[in-house]
C-alpha positions, -999 to +999 in steps of 0.1 A: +314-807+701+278-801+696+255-834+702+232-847+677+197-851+683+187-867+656+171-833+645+182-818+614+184-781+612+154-767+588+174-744+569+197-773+558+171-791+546+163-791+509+127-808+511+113-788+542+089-761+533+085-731+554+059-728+582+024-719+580+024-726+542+004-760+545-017-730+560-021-704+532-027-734+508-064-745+529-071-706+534-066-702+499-090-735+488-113-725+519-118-692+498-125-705+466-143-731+475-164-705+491-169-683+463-176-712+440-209-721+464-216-688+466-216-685+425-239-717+427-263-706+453-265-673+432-272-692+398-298-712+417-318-688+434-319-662+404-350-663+388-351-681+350-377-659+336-362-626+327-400-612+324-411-595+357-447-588+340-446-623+326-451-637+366-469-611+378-501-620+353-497-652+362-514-651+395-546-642+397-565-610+400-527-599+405-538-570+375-565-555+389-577-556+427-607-540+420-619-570+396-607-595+419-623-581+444-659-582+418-652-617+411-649-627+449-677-613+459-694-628+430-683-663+441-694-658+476-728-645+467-731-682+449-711-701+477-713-685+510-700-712+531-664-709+515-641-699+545-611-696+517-632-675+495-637-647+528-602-653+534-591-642+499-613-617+500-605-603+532-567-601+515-579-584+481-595-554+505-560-551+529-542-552+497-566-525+478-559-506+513-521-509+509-519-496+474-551-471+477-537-458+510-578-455+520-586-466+556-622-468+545-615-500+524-596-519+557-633-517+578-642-539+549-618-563+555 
């Protein structure tokens, strides 16, 4: 006669559930919880104004480089002890470089 444990065979048992579903079910809500943040980080970070030119006038001189560059030069020539004036304008001629392609205008930086 076989002895008793106290253990009851798995397959006998109505209520058991098979192993390494506890498993599946967190892998399954690790997922989606996942995608759900991801959705959510996506939704956050887009931007709310659909109108690319909308943003880009907002900044300024951000239309023309050219005037920008007038207008800084005009400032300085009224206050020439503004470091953040050279600096801006130091930026507006890399920048005029960049989309010129001229070396000539980065010795003016």
């Amino acid at each position: 006669m076989p002895r008793q444990t106290g253990a009851t065979d798995p397959a006998a048992d109505p209520n058991s559930r098979p192993p390494g579903r506890g498993r599946l079910r967190a892998a399954a809500v690790t997922v989606a919880l996942g995608a759900a943040l991801f959705l959510v980080g996506a939704i956050a970070l887009s931007p709310l104004d659909k109108d690319p030119d909308a943003a880009k006038d907002a900044r300024p001189g951000a239309s023309s480089p050219r005037g920008s560059i007038a207008a800084l030069r005009e400032d300085l020539r009224r206050l020439p002890e503004n470091p953040v004036g050279w600096a801006q304008l130091g930026m507006a001629y890399v920048q005029q470089g960049r989309t010129t392609a001229d070396p000539a205008v980065y010795a003016k930086a």
